[in-house]
N, C-alpha and C positions, 0 to 999 in steps of 0.2 A: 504494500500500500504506500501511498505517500505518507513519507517522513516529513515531521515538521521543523526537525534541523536544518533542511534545505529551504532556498529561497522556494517559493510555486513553481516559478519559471525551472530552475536545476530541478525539484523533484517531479515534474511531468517529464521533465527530458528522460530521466535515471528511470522511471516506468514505463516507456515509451521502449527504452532501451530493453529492458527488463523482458517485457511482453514479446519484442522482436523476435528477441532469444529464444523463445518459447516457441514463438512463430515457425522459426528455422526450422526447431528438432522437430515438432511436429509434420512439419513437412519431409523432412529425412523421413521419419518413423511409417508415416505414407506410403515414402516413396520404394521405401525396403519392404515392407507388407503386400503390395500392389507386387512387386517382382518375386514375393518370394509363392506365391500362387497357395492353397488350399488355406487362404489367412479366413478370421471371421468377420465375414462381411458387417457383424452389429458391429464389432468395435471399428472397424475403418469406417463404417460410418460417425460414430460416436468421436473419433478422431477430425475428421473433417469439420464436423460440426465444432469442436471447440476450436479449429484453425481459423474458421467463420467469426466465431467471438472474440477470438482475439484480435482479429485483423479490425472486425468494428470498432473495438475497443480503442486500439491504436488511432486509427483517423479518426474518434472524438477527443481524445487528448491531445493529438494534433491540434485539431481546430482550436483546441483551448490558445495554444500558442499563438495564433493569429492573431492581431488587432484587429478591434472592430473598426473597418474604416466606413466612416458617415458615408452613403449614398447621394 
């Protein structure tokens, strides 16, 4: 979670970071399952779907990073 030792701006970065990480191995874990054949389809599914919430996850923390710029 976000630490309140960090500034907002450093701790969105450092979960942002965090969550990528996760991102990654998930996708290996994927991509090694899918090749290695007779894998169980619940959990590659169940896999995929947390790769989904992560990846939302990260472009809402993103956004936080952004300034609102007036219209």
């Amino acid at each position: 979670m976000l630490s309140d030792s960090y500034p907002p701006q450093e701790a969105i970065k450092r979960r942002i970071a965090e969550l990528s990480l996760e991102h990654r191995g998930l996708d290996s874990m994927i991509e090694s399952l899918s090749r290695e054949g007779g894998f169980d389809e619940l959990q590659l599914r169940r896999l995929k779907k947390r790769k989904l919430q992560i990846k939302d996850a990260i472009v809402v923390l993103q956004m936080q990073l952004v300034p609102d710029i007036p219209a």
